[in-house]
N, C-alpha and C positions, 0 to 999 in steps of 0.2 A: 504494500500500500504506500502510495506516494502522496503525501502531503503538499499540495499546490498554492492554496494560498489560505492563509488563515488571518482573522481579526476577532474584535470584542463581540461579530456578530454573526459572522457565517463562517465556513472553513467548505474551501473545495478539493478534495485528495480523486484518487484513481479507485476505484473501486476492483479488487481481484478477481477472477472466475470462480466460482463457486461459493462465495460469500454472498449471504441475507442483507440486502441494502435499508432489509426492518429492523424494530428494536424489539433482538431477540437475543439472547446470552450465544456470543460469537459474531451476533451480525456485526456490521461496519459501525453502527453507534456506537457499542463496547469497544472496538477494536481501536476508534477515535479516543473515548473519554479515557480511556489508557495510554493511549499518546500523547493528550494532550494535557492530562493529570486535570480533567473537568467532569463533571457530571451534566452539564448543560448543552446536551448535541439533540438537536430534534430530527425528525426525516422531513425532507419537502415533495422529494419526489422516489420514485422508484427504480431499480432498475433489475431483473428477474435475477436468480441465483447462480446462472448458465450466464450469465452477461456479465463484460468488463468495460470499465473505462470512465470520465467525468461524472460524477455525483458533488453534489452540493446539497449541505447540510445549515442547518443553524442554529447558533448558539442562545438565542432570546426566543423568551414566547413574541416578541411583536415580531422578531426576522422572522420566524418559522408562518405566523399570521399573513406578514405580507408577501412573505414569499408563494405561500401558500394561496392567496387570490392571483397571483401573477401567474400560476401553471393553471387555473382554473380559467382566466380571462385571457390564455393564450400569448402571454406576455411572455412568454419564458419559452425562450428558444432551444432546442436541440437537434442535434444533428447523430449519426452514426455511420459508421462504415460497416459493412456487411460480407461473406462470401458466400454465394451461392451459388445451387447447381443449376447449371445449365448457365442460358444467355436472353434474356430478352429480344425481341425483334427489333423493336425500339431502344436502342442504348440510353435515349433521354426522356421523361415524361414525368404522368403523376398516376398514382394509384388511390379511387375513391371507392369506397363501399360501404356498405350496413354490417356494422360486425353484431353477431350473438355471442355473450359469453354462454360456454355449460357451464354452475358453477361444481355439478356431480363431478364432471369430467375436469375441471379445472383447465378446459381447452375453450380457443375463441374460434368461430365460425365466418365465414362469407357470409351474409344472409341473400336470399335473391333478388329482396325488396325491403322496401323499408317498413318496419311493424314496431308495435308499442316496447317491445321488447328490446331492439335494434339500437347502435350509437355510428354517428357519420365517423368515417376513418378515411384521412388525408392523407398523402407521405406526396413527397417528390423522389426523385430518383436518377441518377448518373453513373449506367456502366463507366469505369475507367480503364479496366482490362479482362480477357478473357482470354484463356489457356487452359488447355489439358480438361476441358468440361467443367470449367469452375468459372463465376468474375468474380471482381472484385466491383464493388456499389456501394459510391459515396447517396446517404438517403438524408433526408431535412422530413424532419416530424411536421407536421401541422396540427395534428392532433395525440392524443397522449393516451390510447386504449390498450387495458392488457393485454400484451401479446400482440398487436397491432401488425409490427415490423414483419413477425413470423406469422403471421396467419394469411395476411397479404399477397405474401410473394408463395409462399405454398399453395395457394386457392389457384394460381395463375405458374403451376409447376416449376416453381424455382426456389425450394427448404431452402432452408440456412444451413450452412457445414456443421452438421452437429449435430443438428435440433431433432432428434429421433421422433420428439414429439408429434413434429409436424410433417412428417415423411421422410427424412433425409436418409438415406443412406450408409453417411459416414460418421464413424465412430470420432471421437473427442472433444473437447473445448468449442460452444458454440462459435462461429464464425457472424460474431455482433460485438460491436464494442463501439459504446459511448465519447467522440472523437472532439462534442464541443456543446459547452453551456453559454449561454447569454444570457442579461437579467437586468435588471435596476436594484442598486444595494437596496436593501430595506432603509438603513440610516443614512447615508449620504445622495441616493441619488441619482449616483454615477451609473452610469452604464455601464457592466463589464463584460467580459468573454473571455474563455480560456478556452484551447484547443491541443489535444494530443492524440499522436499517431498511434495504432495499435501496435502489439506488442513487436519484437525481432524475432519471434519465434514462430514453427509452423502453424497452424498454415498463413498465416500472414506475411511473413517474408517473403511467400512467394510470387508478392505481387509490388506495384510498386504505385502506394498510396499519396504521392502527391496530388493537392488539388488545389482551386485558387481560394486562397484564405481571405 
């Protein structure tokens, strides 16, 4: 875990593969309030246990408050990098649909149409390479639905490297990681953003994830 930038009100670190990004004995809040010798880390948003990369956290009930309307009112930007099988027809585009959660199955759905039941799901999307039946896709969230990223692009034949869940094939470490946050501080204001590459290890080194920042 890499500690990115911390102050009196938020702290943004790297969040590991297989780490609980909830407040559960071992998630990423314990593993923080131990770093940082605090008890005061709240969650603002999520990121699944198979998933690595930017999370932001906060240290106040107001930061966690205001941050917490800002991922509600779409304020709060994300972005990931992704590998998947196969290639889209379209290297550039967007993907919209009516997702269903199951919550028995703890899986999210395509839906065909939209029903009472149903939440709109956005993303945008930018093939940057493709090799050996795999790309590499820089994706911009617009919307923030469980499982969104992988139910998505599975519905439209293309799992995520890993995601057994969602049909993939191949064995290990999902191929998703959280590459950049955006935000307005809760106390100052300021706009900020951080971005990082995913790991040097397989399967990601085997692509080559520059994009224009």
């Amino acid at each position: 875990m890499e500690i990115i930038y911390a102050d009196n009100y938020i702290v943004v670190c790297t969040k590991p593969f297989g780490v609980l990004s909830t407040d559960e004995p071992g998630g990423l809040p314990d593993l923080l309030r131990e770093a940082l010798g605090t008890e005061n880390i709240r969650t603002v948003h999520r990121l699944d246990r198979t998933v690595g990369g930017l999370m932001l956290l906060a240290r106040t009930r107001h930061a966690a408050s205001d941050l917490g309307k800002q991922v509600m009112e779409r304020g709060f930007g994300k972005e990931y990098m992704a590998i998947i099988e196969g290639c889209p027809e379209e290297k550039k585009g967007s993907m919209f649909d009516y997702l269903r959660r199951d919550k028995l199955q703890r899986k999210t759905y395509v839906a065909p149409e939209k029903a009472g039941d149903t939440q709109e799901a956005k993303l945008d999307y930018e093939v940057l390479e493709s090799k050996d039946g795999l790309s590499a896709v820089h994706i911009q969230l617009h919307t923030g639905r469980t499982h969104q990223i992988r139910a998505q692009f599975s519905s439209r034949g293309f799992p995520l490297v890993g995601d057994r869940k969602y049909g993939s094939s191949i064995e290990g470490n999902m191929g998703l990681w959280s590459c950049r946050l955006s935000f307005i501080h809760p106390k100052t204001g300021e706009k900020m953003e951080f971005f990082r590459l995913p790991p040097s290890h397989e399967p990601w080194n085997e692509f080559d994830w520059r994009i224009d920042r």
